[in-house]
PATORFI-160408 format. One record per residue: residue in three letters; y, x, z of N, C-alpha, C in turn. Coordinates in steps of 0.02 Angstrom, whole numbers, padded with zeros to 5 digits, always signed. Layout:
% PATORFI-160408
alaYXZYXZYXZ...
//
This chain:
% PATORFI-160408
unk+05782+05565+03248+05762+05534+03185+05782+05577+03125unk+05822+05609+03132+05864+05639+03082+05822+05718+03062unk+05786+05730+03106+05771+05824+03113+05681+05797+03099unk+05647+05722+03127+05608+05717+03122+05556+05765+03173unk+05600+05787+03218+05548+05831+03285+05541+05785+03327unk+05490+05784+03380+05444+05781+03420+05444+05814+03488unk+05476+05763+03539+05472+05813+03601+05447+05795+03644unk+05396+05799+03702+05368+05765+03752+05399+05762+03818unk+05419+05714+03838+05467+05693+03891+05434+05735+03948unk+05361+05682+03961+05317+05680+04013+05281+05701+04019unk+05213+05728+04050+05160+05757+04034+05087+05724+04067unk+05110+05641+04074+05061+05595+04090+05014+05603+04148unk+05038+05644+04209+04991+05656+04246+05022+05590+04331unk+05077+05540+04291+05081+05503+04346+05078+05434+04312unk+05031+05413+04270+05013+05347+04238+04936+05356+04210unk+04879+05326+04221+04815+05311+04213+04804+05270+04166unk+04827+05196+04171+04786+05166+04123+04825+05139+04064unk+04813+05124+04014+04847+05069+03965+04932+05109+03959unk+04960+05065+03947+05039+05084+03920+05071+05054+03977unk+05140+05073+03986+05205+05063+04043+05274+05067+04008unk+05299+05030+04051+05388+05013+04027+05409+05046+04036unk+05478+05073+03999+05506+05107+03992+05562+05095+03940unk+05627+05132+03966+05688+05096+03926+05733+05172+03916unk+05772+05184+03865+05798+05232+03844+05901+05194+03863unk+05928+05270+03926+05989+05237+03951+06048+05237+03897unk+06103+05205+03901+06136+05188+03829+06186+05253+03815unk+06171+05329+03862+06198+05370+03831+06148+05419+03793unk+06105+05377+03813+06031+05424+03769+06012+05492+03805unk+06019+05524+03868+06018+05564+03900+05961+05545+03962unk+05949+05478+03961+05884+05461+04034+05847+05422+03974unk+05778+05421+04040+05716+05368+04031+05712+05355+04085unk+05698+05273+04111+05704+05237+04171+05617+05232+04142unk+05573+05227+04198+05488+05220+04173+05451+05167+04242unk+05394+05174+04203+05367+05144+04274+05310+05217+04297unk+05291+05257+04349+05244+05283+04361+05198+05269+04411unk+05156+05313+04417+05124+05294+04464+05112+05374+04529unk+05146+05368+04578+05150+05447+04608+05090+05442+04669unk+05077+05503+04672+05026+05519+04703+04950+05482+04717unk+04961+05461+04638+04867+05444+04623+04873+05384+04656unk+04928+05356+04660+04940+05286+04700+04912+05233+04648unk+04858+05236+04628+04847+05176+04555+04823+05121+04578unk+04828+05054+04584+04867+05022+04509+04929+05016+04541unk+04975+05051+04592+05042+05023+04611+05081+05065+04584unk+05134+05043+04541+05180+05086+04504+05246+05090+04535unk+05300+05128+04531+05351+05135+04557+05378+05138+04499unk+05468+05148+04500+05514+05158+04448+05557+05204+04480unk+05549+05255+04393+05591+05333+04393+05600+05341+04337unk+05665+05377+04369+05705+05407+04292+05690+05465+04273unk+05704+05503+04206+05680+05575+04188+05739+05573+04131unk+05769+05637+04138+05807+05673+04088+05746+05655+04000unk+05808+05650+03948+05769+05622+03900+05750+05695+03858unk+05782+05748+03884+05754+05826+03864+05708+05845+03886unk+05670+05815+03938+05592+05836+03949+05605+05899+04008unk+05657+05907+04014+05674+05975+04038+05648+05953+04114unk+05650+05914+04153+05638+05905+04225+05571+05848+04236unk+05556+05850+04288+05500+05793+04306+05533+05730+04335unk+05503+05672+04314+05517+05613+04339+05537+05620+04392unk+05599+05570+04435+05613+05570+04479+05591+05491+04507unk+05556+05501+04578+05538+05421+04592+05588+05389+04620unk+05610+05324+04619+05690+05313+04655+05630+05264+04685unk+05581+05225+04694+05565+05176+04755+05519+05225+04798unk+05454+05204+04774+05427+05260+04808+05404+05212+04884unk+05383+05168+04861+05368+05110+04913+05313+05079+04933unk+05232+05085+04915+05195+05074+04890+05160+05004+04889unk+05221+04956+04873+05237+04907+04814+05223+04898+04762unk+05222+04861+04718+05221+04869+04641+05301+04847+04637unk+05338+04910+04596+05395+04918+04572+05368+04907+04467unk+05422+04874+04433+05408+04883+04378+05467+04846+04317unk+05447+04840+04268+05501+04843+04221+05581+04852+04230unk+05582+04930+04229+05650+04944+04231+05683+04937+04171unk+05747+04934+04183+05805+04904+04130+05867+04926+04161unk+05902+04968+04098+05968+04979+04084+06018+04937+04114unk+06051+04939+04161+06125+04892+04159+06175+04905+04189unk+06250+04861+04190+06308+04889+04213+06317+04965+04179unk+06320+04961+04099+06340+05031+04061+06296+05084+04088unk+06226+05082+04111+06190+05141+04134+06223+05164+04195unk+06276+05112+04240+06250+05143+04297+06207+05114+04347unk+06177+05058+04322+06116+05051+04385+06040+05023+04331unk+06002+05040+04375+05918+05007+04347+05921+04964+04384unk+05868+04897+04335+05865+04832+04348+05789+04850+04367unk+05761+04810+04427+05672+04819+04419+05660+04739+04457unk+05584+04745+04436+05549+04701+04486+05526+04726+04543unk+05515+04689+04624+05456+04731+04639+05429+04657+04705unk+05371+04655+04734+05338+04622+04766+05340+04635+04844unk+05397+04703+04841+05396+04725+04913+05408+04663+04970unk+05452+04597+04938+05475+04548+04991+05436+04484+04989unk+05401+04461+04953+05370+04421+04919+05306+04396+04951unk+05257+04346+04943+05214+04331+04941+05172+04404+04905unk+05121+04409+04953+05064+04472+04928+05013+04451+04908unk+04992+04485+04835+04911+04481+04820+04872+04493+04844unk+04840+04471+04859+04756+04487+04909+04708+04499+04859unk+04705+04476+04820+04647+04471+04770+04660+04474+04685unk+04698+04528+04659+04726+04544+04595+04797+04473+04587unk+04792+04440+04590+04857+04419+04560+04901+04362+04616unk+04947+04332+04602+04997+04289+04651+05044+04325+04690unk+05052+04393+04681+05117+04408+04730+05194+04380+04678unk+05229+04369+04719+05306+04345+04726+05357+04390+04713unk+05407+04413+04652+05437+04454+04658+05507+04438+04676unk+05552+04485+04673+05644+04486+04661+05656+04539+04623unk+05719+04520+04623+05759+04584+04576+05799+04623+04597unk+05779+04690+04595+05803+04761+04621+05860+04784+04583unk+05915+04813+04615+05962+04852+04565+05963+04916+04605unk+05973+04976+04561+05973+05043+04609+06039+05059+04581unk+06084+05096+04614+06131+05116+04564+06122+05186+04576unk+06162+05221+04524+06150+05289+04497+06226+05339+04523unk+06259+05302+04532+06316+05343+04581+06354+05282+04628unk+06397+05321+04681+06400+05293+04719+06484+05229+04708unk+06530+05258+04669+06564+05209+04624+06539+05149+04599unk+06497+05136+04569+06465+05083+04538+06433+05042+04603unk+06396+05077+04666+06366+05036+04699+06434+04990+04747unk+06503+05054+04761+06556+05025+04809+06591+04956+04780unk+06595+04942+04694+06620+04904+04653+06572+04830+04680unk+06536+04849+04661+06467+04796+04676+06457+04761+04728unk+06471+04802+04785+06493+04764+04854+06558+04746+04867unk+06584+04761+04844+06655+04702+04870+06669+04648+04840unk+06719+04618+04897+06711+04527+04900+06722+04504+04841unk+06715+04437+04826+06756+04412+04753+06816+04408+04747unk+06866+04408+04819+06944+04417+04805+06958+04482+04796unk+06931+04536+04828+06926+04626+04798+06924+04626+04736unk+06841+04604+04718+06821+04618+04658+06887+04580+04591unk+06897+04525+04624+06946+04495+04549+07028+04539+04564unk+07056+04577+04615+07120+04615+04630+07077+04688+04595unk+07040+04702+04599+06997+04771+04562+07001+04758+04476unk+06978+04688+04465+06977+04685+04386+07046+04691+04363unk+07086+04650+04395+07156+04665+04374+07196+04721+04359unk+07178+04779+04395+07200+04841+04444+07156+04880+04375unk+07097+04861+04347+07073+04889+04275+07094+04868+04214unk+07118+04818+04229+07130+04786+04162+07196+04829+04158unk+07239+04825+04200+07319+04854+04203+07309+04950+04150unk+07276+04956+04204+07249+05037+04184+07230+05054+04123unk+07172+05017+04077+07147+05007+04031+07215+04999+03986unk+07261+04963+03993+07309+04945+03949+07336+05020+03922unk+07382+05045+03998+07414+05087+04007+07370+05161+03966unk+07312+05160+03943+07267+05214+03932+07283+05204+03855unk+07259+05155+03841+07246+05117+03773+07345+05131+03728unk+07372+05115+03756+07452+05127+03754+07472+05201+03735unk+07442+05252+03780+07445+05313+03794+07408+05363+03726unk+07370+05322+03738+07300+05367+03674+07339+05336+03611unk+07363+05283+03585+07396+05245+03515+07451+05300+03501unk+07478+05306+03565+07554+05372+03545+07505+05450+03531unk+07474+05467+03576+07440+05507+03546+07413+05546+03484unk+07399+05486+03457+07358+05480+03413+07405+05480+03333unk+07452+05440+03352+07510+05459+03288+07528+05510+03265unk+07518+05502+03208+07530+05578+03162+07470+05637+03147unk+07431+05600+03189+07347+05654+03205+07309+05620+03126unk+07272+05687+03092+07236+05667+03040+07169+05635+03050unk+07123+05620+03004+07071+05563+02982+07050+05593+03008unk+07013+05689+03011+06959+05732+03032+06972+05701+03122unk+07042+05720+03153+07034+05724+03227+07039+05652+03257unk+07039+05602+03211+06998+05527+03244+06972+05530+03236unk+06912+05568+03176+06856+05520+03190+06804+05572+03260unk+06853+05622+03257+06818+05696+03307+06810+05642+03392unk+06885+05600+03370+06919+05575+03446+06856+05507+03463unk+06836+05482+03403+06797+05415+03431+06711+05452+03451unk+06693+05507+03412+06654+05533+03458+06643+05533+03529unk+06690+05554+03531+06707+05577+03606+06697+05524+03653unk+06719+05471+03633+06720+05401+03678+06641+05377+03705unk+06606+05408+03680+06546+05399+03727+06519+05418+03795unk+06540+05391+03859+06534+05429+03925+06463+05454+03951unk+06448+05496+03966+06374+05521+03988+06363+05486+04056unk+06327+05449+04078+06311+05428+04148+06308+05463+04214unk+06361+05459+04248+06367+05477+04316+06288+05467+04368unk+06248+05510+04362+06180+05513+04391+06197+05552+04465unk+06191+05496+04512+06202+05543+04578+06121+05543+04614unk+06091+05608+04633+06019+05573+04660+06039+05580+04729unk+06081+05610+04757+06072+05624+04806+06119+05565+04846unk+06065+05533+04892+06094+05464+04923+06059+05413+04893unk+06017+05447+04834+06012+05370+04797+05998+05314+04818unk+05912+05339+04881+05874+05277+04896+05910+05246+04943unk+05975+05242+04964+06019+05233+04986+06054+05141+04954unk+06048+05155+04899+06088+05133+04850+06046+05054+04822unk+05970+05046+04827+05957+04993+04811+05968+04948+04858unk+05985+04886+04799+06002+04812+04819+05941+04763+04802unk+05932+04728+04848+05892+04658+04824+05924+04607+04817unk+05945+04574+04749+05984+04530+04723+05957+04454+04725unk+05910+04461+04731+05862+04379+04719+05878+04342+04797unk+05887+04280+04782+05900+04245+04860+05838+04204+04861unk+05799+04232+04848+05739+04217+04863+05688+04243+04802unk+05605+04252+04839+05553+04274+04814+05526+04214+04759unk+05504+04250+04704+05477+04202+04661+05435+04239+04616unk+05396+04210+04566+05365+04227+04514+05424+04201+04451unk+05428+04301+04430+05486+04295+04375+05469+04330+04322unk+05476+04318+04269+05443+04351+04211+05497+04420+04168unk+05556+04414+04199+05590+04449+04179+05678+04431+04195unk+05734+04489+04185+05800+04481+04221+05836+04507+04199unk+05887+04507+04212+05932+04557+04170+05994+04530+04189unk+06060+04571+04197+06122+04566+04247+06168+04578+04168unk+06241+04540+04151+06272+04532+04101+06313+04595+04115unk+06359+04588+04040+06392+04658+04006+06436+04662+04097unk+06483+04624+04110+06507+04609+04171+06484+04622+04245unk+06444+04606+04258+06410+04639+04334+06422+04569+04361unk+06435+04508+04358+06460+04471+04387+06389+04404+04390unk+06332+04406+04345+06278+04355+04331+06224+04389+04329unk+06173+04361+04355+06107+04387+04350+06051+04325+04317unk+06047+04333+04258+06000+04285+04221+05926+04307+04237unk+05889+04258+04253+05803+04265+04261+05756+04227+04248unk+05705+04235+04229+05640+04186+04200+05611+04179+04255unk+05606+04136+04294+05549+04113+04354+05523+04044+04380unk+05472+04048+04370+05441+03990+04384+05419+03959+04440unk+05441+03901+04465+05444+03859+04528+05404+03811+04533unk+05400+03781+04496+05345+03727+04468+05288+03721+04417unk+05323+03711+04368+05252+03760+04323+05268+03802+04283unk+05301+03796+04209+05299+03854+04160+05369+03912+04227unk+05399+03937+04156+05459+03972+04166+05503+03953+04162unk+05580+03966+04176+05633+03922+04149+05696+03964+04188unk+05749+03954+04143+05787+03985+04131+05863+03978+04197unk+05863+04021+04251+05900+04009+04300+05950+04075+04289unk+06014+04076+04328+06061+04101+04353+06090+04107+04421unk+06122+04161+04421+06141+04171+04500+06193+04231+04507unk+06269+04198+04535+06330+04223+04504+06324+04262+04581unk+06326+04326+04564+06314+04375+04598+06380+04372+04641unk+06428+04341+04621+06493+04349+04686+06522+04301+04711unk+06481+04212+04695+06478+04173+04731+06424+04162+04777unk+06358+04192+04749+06298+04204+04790+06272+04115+04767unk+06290+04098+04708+06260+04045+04714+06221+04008+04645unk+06176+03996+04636+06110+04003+04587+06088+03918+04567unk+06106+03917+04498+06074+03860+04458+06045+03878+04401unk+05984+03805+04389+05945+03821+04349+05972+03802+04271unk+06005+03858+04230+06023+03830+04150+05980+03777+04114unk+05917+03799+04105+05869+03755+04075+05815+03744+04074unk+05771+03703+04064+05691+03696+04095+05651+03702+04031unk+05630+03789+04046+05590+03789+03982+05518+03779+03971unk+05479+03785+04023+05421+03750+04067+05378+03795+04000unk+05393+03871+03990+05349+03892+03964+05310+03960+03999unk+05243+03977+03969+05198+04009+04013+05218+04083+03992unk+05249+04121+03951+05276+04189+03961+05346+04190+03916unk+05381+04242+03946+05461+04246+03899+05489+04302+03927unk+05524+04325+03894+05558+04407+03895+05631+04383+03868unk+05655+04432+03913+05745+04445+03874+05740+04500+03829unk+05799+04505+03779+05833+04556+03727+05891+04524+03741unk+05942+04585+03737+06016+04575+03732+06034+04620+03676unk+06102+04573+03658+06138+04607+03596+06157+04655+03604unk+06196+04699+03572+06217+04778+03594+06282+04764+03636unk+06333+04713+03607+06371+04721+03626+06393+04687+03706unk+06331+04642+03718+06319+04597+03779+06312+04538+03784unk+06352+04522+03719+06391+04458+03727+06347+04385+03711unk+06277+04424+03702+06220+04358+03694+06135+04393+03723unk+06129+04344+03740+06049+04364+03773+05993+04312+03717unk+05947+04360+03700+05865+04314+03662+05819+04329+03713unk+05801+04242+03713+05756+04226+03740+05671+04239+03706unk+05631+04281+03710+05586+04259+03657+05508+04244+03709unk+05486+04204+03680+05412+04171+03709+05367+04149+03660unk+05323+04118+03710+05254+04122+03674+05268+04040+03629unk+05309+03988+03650+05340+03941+03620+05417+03954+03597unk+05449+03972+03636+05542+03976+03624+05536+04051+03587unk+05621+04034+03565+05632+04099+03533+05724+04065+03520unk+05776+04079+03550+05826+04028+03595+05880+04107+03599unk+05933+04077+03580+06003+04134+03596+06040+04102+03650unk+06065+04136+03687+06096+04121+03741+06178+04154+03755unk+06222+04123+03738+06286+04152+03715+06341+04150+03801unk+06339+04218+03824+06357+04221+03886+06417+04211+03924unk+06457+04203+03885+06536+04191+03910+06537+04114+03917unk+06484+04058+03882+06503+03992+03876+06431+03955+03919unk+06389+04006+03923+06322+03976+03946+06271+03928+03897unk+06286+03913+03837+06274+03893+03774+06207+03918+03763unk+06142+03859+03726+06106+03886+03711+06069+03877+03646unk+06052+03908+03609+06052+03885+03539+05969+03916+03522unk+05945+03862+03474+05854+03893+03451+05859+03907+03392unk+05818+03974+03381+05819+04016+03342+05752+03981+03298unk+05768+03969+03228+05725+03928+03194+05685+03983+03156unk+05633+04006+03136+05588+04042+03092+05527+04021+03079unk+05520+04046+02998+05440+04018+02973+05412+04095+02954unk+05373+04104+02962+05361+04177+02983+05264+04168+02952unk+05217+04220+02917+05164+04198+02911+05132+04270+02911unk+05066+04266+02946+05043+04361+02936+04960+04331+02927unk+04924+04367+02882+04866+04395+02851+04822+04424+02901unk+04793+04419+02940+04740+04488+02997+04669+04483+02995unk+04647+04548+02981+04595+04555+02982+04556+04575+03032unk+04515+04525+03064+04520+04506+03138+04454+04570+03181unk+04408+04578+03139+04371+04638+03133+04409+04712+03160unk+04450+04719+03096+04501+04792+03107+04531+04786+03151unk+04550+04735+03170+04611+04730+03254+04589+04730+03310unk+04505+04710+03308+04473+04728+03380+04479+04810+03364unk+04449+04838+03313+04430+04920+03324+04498+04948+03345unk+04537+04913+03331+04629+04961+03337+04627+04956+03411unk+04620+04885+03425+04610+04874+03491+04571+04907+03555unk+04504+04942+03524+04472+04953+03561+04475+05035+03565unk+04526+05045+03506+04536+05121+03543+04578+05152+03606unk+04640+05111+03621+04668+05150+03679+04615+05142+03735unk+04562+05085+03741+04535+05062+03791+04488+05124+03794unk+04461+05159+03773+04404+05180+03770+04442+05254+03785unk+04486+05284+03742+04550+05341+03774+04560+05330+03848unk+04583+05289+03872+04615+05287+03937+04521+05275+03991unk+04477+05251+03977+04426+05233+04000+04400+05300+04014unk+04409+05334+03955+04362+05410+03943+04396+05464+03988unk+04463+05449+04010+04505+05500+04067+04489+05462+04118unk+04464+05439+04159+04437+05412+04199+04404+05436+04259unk+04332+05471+04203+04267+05490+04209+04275+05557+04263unk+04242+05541+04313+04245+05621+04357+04186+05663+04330unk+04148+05654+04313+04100+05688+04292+04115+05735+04228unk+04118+05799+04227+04132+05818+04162+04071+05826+04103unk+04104+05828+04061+04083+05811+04014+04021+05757+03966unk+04059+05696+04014+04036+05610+04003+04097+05578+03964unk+04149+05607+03966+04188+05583+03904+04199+05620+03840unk+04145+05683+03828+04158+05733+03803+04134+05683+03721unk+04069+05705+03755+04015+05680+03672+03971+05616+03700unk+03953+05628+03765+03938+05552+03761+03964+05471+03745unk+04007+05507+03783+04037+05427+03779+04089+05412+03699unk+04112+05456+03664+04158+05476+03591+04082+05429+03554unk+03995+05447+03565+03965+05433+03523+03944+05356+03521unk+03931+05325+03591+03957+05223+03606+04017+05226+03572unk+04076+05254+03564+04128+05219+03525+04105+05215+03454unk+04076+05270+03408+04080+05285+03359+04005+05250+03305unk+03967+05231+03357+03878+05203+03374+03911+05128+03307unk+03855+05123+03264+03860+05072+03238+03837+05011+03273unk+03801+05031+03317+03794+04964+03350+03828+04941+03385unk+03866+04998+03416+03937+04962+03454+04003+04905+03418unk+03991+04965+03334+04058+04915+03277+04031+04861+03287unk+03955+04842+03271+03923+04794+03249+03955+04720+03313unk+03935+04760+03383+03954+04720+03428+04031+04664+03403unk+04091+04730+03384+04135+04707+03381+04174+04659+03327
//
């Protein structure tokens, strides 16, 4: 933002149509994506890529499943995804059944993850102790040191993500205790909850499932037809937003609170089909095996007044 340059990650030769997810990891060094490898279209997989452009996507499923919306979690060391590999299958464009995938990115983060809840709570302790003892250590340190070499020192405190590939496909988990239609997921600052939108009956609605009791209730019945998570930076609250709700979710108490707004926009419903109808006609026009049918023919149906007229 600052230099205002321009660098190209990817070079689009493993995604075809329309736009794909993609999440930037919280040391700013990966992109978790969705692609699509070996002309496998419409089934996408999820891969990471160095955010320097310097290397090619790496596929971590590679299943030919539909793998998709990857997401940041556990401090960038694991991706969150969907995928239909266990699920009820589509036969006919839509109804397959998903769960929720975690891959982890080194093999520390995945050994933490598997052990029991009496491990895991003698492990938190065994960090918390450590953490003290660090925190203690760095305060003496730090005495007598000038303004320039703290603020040099809180730099520093940003860890780069331990990326192990080798072993990786090793490393995914299927977390869901069962297949469902879920609109979206996401695992807390903690590693210990897995919040999800999935629908059982009719809309969506808002369930949990405490990853180290193995045992899953539904928070609230939001019985709506689409909804996405956002989380705060710091963790400590999840937004709900939908096509009705728009709801904070405060994670240490399970608390849920609605986000009230009067909000009003102007559109000019004309100009928003043409905005609209340009990626379609971009991605339509790479398509074409025939060369030069997206050259000038087809640029002149987009540009044809009788086509605006249509729109």
């Amino acid at each position: 933002m600052a230099t205002k340059a321009v660098r190209q990650v990817t070079d689009g030769s493993e995604w075809f149509m329309g736009g794909f997810n993609y999440a930037w990891s919280p040391d700013g060094k990966w992109f978790s994506l969705e692609i699509i490898g070996n002309g496998h279209d419409p089934y996408s997989d999820v891969a990471i890529v160095k955010a320097d452009g310097s290397e090619k996507p790496v596929n971590l499923t590679g299943s030919g499943y539909f793998s998709s919306q990857p997401r940041w979690v556990l401090d960038g060391n694991a991706v969150l995804f969907l995928t239909d590999r266990y699920g009820m299958r589509s036969h006919a464009s839509w109804g397959s059944l998903n769960d929720v995938m975690l891959v982890f990115m080194n093999k520390d983060a995945y050994d933490k993850f598997r052990l029991s809840k009496e491990d895991y709570e003698l492990q938190k302790e065994l960090e918390k102790e450590q953490k003290k003892n660090a925190e203690k250590a760095d305060a003496d340190k730090k005495k007598g040191k000038k303004k320039d070499d703290k603020k040099a020192d809180k730099k520093e405190e940003k860890k780069d993500i331990d990326v192990q590939l080798d072993g990786i496909e090793d490393r995914i988990v299927r977390i869901t205790p069962n297949s469902s239609e879920i609109a979206d997921a996401i695992v807390d600052a903690d590693g210990e909850s897995l919040y999800y939108l999935s629908a059982f009956e009719e809309g969506y609605d808002l369930w949990k499932l405490d990853l180290r009791k193995k045992s899953t209730e539904c928070l609230k019945k939001l019985d709506t037809s689409s909804a996405q998570f956002d989380v705060q930076k710091d963790g400590k609250c999840i937004f709900i937003l939908g096509s009705r709700i728009m709801q904070k979710l405060t994670v240490a108490s399970d608390k849920m609170e609605r986000i009230s707004y009067k909000a009003e926009m102007k559109m000019d419903l004309a100009k928003e089909r043409l905005e609209i109808d340009k990626p379609v006609f971009h991605s339509v026009s790479n398509l074409f095996f025939k060369k030069g049918v997206s050259d000038e023919n087809f640029s002149f149906i987009e540009n044809s007044s009788e086509f605006k007229g249509l729109i």
